[in-house]
C-alpha positions as a Python dict, from the first residue, in 0.01 Angstrom:
ca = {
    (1, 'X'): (0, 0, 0),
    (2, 'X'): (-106, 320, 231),
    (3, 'X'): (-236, 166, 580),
    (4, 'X'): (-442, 424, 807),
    (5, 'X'): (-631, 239, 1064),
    (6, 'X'): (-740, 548, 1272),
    (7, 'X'): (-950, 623, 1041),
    (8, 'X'): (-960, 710, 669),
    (9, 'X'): (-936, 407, 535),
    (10, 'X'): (-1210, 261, 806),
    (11, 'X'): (-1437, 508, 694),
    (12, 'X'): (-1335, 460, 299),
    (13, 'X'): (-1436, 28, 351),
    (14, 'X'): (-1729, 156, 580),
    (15, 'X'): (-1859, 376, 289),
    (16, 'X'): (-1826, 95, 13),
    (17, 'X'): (-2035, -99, 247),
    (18, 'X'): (-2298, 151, 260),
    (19, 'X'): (-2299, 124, -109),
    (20, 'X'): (-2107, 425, -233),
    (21, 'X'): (-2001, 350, -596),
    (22, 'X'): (-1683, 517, -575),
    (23, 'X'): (-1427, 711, -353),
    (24, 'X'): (-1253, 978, -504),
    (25, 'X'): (-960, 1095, -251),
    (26, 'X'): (-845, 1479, -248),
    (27, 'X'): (-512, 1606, -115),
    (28, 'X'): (-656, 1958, 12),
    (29, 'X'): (-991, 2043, 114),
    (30, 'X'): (-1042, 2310, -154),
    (31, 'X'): (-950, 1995, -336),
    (32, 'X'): (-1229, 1793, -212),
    (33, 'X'): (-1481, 2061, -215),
    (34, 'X'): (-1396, 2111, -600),
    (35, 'X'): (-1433, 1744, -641),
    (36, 'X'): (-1776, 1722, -459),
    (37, 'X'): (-1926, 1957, -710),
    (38, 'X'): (-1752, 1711, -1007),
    (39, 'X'): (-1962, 1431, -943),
    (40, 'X'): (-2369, 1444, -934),
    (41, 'X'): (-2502, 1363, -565),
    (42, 'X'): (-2150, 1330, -465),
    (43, 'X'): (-2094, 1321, -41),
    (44, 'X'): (-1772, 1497, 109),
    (45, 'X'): (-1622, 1332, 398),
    (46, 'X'): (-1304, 1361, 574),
    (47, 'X'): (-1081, 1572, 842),
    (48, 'X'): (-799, 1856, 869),
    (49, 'X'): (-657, 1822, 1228),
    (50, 'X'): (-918, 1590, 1315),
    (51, 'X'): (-1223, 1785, 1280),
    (52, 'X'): (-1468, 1826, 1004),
    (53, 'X'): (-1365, 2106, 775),
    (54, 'X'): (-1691, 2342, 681),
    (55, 'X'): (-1878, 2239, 352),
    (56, 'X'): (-1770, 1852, 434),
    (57, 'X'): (-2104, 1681, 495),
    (58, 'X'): (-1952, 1413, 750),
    (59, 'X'): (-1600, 1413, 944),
    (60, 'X'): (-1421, 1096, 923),
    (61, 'X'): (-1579, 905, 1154),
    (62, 'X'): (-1665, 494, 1020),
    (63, 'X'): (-1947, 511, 1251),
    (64, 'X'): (-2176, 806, 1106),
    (65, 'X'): (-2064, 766, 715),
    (66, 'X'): (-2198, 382, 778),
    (67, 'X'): (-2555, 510, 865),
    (68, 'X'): (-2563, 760, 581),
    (69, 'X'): (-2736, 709, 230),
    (70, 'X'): (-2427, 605, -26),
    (71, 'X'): (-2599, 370, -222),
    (72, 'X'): (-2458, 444, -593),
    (73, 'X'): (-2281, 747, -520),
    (74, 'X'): (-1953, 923, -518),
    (75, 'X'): (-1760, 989, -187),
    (76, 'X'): (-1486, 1296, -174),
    (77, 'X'): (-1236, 1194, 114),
    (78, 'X'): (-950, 1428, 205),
    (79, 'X'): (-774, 1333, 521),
    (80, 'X'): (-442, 1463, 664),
    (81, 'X'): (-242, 1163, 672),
    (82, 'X'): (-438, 844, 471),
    (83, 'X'): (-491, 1045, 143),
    (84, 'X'): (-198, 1174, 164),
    (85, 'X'): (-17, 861, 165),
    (86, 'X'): (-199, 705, -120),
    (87, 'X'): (-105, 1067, -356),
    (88, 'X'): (252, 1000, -191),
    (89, 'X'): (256, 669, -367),
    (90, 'X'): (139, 740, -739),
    (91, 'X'): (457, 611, -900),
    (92, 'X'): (316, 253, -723),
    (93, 'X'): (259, 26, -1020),
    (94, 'X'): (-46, -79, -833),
    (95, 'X'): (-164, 60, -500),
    (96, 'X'): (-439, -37, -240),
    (97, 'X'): (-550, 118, 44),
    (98, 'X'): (-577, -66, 401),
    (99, 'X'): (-688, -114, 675),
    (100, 'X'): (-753, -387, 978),
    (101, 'X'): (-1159, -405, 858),
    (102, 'X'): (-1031, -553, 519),
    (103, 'X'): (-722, -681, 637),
    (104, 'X'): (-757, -1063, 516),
    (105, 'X'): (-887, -915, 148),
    (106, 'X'): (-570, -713, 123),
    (107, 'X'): (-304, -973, 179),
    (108, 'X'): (-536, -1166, -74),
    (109, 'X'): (-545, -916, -283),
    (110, 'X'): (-181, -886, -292),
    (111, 'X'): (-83, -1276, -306),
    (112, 'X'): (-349, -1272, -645),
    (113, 'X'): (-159, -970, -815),
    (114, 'X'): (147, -1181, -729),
    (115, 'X'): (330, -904, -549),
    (116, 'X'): (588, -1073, -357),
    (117, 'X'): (752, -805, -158),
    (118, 'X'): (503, -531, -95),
    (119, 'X'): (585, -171, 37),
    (120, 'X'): (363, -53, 306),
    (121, 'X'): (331, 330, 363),
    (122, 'X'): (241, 443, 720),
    (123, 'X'): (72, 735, 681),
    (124, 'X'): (49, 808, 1032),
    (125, 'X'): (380, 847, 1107),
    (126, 'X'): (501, 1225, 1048),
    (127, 'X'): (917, 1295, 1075),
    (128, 'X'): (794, 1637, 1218),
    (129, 'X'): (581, 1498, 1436),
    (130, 'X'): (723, 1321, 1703),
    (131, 'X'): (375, 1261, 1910),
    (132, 'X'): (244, 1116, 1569),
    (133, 'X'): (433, 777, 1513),
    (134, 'X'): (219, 556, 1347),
    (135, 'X'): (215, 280, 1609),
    (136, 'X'): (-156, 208, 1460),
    (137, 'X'): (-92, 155, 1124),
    (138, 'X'): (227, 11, 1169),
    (139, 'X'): (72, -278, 1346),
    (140, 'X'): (-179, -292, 1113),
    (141, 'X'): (86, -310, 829),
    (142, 'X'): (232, -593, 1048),
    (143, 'X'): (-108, -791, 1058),
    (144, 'X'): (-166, -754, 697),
    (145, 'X'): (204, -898, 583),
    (146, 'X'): (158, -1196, 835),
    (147, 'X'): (-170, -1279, 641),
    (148, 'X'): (8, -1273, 324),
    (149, 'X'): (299, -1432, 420),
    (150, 'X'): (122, -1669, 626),
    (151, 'X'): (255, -1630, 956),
    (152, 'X'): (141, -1617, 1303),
    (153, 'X'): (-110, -1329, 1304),
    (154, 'X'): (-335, -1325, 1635),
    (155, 'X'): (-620, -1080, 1528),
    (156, 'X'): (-752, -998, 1905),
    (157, 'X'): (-403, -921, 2019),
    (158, 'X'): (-339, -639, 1685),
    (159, 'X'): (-757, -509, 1754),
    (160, 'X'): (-620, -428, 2150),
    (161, 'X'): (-266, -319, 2072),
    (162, 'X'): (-404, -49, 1827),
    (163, 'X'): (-686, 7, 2027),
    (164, 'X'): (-467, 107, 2299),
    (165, 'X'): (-227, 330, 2077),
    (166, 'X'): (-206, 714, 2132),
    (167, 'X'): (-367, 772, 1796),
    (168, 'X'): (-700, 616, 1904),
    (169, 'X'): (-698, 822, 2248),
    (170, 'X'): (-639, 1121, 2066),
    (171, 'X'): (-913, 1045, 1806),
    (172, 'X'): (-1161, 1013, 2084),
    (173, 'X'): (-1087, 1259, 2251),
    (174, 'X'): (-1205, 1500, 1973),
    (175, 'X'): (-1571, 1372, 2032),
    (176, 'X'): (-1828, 1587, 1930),
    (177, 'X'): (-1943, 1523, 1560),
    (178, 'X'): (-1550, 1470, 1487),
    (179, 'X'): (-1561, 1128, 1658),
    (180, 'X'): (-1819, 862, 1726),
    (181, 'X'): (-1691, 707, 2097),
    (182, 'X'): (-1752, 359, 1871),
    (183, 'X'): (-1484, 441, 1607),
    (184, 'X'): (-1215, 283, 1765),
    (185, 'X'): (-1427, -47, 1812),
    (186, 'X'): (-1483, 1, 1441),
    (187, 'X'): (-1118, 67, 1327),
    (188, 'X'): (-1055, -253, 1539),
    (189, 'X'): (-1288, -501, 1416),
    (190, 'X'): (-1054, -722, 1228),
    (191, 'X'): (-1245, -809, 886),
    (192, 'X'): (-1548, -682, 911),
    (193, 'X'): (-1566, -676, 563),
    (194, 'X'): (-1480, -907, 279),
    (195, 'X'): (-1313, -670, -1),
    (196, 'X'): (-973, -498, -8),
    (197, 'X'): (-950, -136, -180),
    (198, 'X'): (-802, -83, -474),
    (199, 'X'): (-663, 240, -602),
    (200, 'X'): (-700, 340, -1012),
    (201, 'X'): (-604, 671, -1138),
    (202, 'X'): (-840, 906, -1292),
    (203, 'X'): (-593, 1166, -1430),
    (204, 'X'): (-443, 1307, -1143),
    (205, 'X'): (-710, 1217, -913),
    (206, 'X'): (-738, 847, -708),
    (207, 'X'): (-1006, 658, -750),
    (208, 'X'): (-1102, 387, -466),
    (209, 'X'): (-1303, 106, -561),
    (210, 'X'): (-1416, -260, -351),
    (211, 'X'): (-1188, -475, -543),
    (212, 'X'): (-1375, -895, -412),
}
């Protein structure tokens, strides 16, 4: 499972629940540019450092993708840690992608495709990158296991710990039309949303789908 709280895979369950068909993830932006000319009426969303690379119609922000017109259509998200993780993991016999807005699907998800000791990948942690540890997705990781496992899992304590992580300062500090000042709120609210995210393969390319 690749877990990215702050914010791809916020903004990938906020832009199934716009109504966006599909979301196809790209590695590279020349990637996801490519892609978005694949796939009729297809929307390019995502990040490199943070900001919105040029020819992306939206940066990753949950808040602004929400409000835009999905219904039907594809999505092309390239982010520099979430997407990453999920082409990371492509040897996964299967492979979802998390967050804390789906985080009750997920660990149902996982209990119904009977996978008793799932691997979590925290994308935001980067060995060359010692400011970048991951705290965020780790304790969303955390949350997610607890739910499967059925243990103790206090859902206002994870929304303030990652709230209060370095990741989601740094995110909001890029403000602008990089970051919505409610995307943290967002990345926080603890299943907002009843579906988990499962990942199919399309070739080479991963496919994201709302998996009820």
């Amino acid at each position: 499972m690749a877990v990215d709280v702050i914010r791809a895979f916020t903004t990938a369950a906020c832009a199934l629940a716009a109504g966006a068909r599909q979301i196809v993830l790209a590695d590279t932006v020349a990637a996801a540019l490519r892609f978005g000319g694949e796939y009729d009426g297809a929307v390019v969303m995502g990040e490199e450092h943070g900001r919105r690379p040029d020819g992306f119609d939206y940066s990753n922000s949950p808040v602004l993708i929400a409000d835009a017109d999905l219904e039907g259509r594809t999505v092309v998200q390239r982010t520099s840690a979430g997407t990453q993780g999920v082409y990371a993991a492509r040897a996964a016999p299967a492979l979802w992608c998390a967050s804390l807005v789906c985080a009750s699907a997920t660990a149902a998800a996982l209990c119904g495709a009977g996978s008793s000791e799932p691997t979590y990948v925290i994308t935001g942690r980067f060995v060359d990158r010692p400011d970048l540890t991951g705290d965020d997705d780790l304790l969303t990781a955390q949350f997610i296991e607890a739910r499967r496992t059925g243990a103790p899992a206090d859902a206002a304590a994870v929304a303030a710990a990652v709230a209060a992580t370095h990741e989601a300062a740094r995110t909001l500090a890029l403000g602008g039309t990089d970051a919505h000042p409610d995307d943290i709120a967002v990345c926080t609210d603890v299943d907002r949303f009843d579906f988990a995210m499962r990942v199919s393969w399309d070739g080479d390319r991963p496919v994201v789908r709302a998996e009820r």
